[in-house]
C-alpha positions in Angstrom: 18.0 -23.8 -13.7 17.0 -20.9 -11.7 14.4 -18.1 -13.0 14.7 -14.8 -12.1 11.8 -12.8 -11.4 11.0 -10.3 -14.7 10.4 -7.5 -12.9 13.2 -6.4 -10.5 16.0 -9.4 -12.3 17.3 -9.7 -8.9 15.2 -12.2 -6.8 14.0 -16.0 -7.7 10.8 -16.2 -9.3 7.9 -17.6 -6.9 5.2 -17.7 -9.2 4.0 -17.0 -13.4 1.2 -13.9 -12.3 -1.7 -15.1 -14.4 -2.5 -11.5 -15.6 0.8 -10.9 -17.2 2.2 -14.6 -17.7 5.1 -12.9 -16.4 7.4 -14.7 -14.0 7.4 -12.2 -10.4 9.1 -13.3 -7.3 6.8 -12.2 -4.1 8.2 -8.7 -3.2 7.6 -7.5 -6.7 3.8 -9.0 -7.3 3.0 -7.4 -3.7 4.1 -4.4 -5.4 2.9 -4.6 -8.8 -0.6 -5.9 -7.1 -1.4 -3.0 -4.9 0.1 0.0 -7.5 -2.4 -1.1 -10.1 -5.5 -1.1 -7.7 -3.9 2.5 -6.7 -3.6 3.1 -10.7 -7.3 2.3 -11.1 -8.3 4.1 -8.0 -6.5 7.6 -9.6 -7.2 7.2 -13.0 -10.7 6.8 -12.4 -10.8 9.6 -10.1 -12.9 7.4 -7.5 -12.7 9.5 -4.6 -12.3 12.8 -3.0 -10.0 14.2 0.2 -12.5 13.8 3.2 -15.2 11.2 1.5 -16.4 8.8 3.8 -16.3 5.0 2.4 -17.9 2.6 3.3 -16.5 -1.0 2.5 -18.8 -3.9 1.9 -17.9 -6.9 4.0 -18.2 -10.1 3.7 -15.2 -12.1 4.9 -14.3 -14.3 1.8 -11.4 -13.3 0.4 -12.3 -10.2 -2.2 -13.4 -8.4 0.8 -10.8 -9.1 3.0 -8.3 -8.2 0.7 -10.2 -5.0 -0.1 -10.3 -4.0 3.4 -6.6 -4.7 3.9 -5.8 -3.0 0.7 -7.7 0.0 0.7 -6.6 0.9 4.5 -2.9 0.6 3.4 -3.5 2.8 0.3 -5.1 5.1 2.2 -2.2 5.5 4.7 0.3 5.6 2.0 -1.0 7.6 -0.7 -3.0 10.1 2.2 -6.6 9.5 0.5 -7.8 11.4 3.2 -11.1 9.0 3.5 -12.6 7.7 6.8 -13.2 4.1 6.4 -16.2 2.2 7.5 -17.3 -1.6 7.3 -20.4 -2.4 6.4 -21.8 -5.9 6.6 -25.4 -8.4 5.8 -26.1 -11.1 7.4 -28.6 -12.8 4.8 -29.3 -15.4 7.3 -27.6 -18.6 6.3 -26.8 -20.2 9.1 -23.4 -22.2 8.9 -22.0 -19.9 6.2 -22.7 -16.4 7.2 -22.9 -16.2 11.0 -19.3 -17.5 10.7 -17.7 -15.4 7.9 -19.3 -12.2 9.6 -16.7 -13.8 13.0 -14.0 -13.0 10.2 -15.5 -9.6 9.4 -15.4 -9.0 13.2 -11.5 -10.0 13.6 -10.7 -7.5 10.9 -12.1 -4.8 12.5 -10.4 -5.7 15.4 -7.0 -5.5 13.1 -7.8 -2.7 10.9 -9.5 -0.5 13.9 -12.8 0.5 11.8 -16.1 1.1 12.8 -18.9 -1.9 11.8 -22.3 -2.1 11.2 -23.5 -5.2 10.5 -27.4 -5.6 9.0 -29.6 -8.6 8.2 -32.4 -9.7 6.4 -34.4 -10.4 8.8 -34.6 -7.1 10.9 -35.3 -5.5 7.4 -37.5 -8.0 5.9 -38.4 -10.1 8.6 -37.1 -12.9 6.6 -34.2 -14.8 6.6 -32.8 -16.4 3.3 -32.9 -20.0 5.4 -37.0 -19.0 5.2 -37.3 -17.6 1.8 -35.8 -21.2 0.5 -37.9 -22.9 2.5 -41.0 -21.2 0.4 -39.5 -21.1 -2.8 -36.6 -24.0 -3.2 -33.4 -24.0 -4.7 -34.1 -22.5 -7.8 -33.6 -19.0 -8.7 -33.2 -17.9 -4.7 -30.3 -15.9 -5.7 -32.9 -13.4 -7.2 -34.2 -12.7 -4.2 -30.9 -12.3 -2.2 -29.3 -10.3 -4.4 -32.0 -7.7 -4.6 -32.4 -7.7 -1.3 -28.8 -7.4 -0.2 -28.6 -4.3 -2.6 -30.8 -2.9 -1.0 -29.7 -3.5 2.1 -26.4 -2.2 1.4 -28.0 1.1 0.7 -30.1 1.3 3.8 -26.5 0.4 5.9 -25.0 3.3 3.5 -27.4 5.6 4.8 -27.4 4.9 8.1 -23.6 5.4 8.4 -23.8 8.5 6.5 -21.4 7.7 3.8 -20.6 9.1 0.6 -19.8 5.9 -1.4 -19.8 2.2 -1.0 -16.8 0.2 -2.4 -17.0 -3.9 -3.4 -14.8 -6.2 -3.7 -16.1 -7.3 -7.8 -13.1 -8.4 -9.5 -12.4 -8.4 -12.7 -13.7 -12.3 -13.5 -16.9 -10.8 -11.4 -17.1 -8.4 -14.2 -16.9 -10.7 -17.5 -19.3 -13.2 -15.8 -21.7 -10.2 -15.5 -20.7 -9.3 -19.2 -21.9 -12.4 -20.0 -24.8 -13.4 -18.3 -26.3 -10.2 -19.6 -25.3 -10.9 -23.2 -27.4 -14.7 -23.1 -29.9 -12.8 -21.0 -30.3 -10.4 -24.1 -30.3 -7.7 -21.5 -29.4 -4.7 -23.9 -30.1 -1.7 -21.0 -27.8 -3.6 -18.5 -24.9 -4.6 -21.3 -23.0 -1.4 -21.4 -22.9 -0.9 -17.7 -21.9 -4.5 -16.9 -18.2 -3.7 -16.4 -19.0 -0.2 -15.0 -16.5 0.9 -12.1 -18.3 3.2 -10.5 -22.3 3.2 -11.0 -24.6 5.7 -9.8 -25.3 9.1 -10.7 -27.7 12.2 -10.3 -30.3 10.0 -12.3 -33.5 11.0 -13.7 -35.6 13.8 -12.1 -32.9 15.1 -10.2 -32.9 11.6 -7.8 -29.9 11.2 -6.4 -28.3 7.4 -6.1 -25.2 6.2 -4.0 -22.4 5.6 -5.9 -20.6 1.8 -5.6 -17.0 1.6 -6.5 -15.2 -1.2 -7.8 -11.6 -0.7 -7.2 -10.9 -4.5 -8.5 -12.5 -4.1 -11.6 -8.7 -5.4 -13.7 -8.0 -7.9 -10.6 -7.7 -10.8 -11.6 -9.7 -13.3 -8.9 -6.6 -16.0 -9.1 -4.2 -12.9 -7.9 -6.8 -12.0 -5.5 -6.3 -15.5 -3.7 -2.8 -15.4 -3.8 -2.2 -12.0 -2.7 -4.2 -13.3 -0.1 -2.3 -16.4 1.1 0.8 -15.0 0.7 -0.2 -12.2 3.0 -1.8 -14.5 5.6 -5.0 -12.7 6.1 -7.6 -14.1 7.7 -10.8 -14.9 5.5 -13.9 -17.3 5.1 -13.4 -19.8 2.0 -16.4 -21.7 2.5 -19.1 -21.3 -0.6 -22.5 -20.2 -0.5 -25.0 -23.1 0.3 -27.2 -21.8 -2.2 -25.0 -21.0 -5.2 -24.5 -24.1 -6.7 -27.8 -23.7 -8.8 -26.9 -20.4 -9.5 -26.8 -19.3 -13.1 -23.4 -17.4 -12.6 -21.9 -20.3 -11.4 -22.4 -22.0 -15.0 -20.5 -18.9 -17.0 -18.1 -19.5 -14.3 -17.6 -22.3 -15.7 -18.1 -21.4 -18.9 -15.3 -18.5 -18.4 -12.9 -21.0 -17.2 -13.4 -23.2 -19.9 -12.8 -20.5 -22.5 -9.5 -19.6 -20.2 -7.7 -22.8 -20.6 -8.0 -21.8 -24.3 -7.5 -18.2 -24.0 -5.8 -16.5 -21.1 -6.8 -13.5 -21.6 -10.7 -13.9 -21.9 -11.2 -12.4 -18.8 -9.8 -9.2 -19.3 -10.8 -9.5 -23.3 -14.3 -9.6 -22.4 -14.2 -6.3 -20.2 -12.8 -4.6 -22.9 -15.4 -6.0 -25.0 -18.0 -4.4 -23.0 -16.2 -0.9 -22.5 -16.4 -0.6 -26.3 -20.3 -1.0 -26.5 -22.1 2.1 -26.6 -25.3 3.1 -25.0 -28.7 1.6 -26.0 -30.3 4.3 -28.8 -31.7 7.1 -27.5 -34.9 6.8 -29.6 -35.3 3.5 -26.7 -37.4 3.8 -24.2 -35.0 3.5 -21.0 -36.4 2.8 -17.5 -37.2 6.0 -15.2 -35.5 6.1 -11.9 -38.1 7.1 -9.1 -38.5 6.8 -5.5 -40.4 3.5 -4.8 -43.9 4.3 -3.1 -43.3 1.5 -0.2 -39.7 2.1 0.5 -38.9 5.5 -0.8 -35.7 4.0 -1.9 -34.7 4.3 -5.6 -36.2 2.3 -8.3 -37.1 1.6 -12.1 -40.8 0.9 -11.2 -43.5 2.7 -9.0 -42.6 -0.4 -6.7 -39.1 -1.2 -6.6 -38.1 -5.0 -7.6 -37.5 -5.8 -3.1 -40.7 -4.9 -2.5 -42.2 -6.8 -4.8 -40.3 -10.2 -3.9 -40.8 -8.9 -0.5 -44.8 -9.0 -1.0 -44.7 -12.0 -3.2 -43.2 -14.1 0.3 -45.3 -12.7 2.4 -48.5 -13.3 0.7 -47.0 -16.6 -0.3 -46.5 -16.1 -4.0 -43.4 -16.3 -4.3 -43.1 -19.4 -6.7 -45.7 -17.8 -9.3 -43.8 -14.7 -9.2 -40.5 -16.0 -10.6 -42.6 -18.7 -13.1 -44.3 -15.6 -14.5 -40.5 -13.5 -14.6 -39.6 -16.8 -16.4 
């Protein structure tokens, strides 16, 4: 028997779309895929006429289809915002020297300016050298704090008004989570946050990150993807297997095959919490004194990995952040 697609009761059904359990032929999830993003993008009042954006590339699929997505809702909807690319190279050889070859074709396809950074012209290390001085475990501290950073210093140097990422909305209830078992009660509220920075405190100004994705759904992320035929890197991180956001992955996925919704449950979960107390002592955002960059501490959480390499400390660092 033949199923009609639910949406336009005209075509065949291709697919059931995981966020609705809905079945969608391809025309109509193409659709109803890009007029939500441009829903989220509105509602949330993410950007301005004339705002300069930069987009955070990586070449795996989130990225890709953020690129592809955000330059045709641009066009369409007249935004009015000058795209960039902006890439870092962490310095994983076999994994990101060839997804940034991916970043490269899509500049080619989407005509935008690049500007690719790495870790070692910023840190004089490399994340193939920061493994090889602390192992396996916990590396993902380091490259995460360091890529944040270094997303801000490519911000800069373009000039840009906001960065966007390609965090989906399985991106966000992983975060969710791994903040609740990390007892992390500053971080809780903002896990799911779609845009995040602000003026701050004492007048310090931060960039803002965008997450146009946030109610994505990562399955409809790969499809729209495939279906589409873009051009992206699949292959995972060399490092992330002993990453702690790989097991609520797993944990999310597990909880999925019971409950199709979790994903999207546990966002709304977090956009109900409210803001720690205000008798509790919150973190002051300053300028670091090595970096001048903005931070929670006098010396902001890169330099201190940063100094903790260098002077070869690294493994005593995270045993005491343990």
């Amino acid at each position: 028997m033949v199923k009609y697609c639910q949406s336009c009761n005209t075509q065949k059904a291709f697919m059931v779309r995981p966020k609705t359990g809905n079945l969608i032929c391809q025309n109509c999830f193409f659709q109803a895929f890009e007029d939500e993003i441009h829903h989220t993008i509105i509602s949330t009042q993410m950007f301005k006429p004339g705002e300069k954006i930069a987009i955070a590339a990586s070449g795996g699929k989130d990225s890709t289809v953020l690129v592809h997505v955000i330059t045709l809702l641009n066009k369409k909807y007249n935004y009015g915002l000058h795209l960039y690319l902006l890439s870092i190279d962490e310095g994983i050889k076999g994994y990101r020297d060839d997804s940034l070859e991916t970043v490269k074709q899509n500049q080619i396809t989407y005509d935008l300016e690049l500007k690719i950074l790495s870790y070692k012209e910023l840190f004089n290390w490399s994340m193939d050298e920061v493994v090889a001085q602390i192992g396996l475990n916990n590396n993902c501290t380091y490259c995460g704090v360091f890529r944040r950073q270094s997303l801000d210093r490519g911000a800069i140097q373009l000039g840009v008004d906001k960065i966007i990422t390609g965090h989906n909305a399985d991106d966000m209830a992983e975060t969710f989570l791994m903040n609740l078992l990390r007892g992390d009660i500053f971080r809780l509220p903002k896990s799911t946050a779609i845009i995040t920075g602000d003026d701050g405190d004492n007048g310090i100004a931060t960039l803002p990150r965008c997450k146009p994705f946030k109610y994505t759904y990562e399955k409809e992320i790969v499809m729209y993807a495939h279906y589409k035929k873009l051009i992206y890197f699949s292959t995972e991180c060399t490092y992330s297997p002993n990453a702690f956001r790989g097991h609520v992955r797993e944990l999310i996925k597990n909880l999925e095959a019971i409950r199709p919704s979790a994903v999207i449950d546990l966002i709304h979960s977090c956009e109900q919490l409210d803001a720690p107390n205000q008798n509790q002592k919150l973190p002051q955002k300053q300028l670091c004194q090595k970096c001048n960059l903005l931070s929670s501490n006098k010396i902001c959480k890169a330099c201190t990995l940063l100094e903790s390499l260098n002077q070869g400390r690294a493994k005593q660092i995270l045993q005491i952040q343990e």
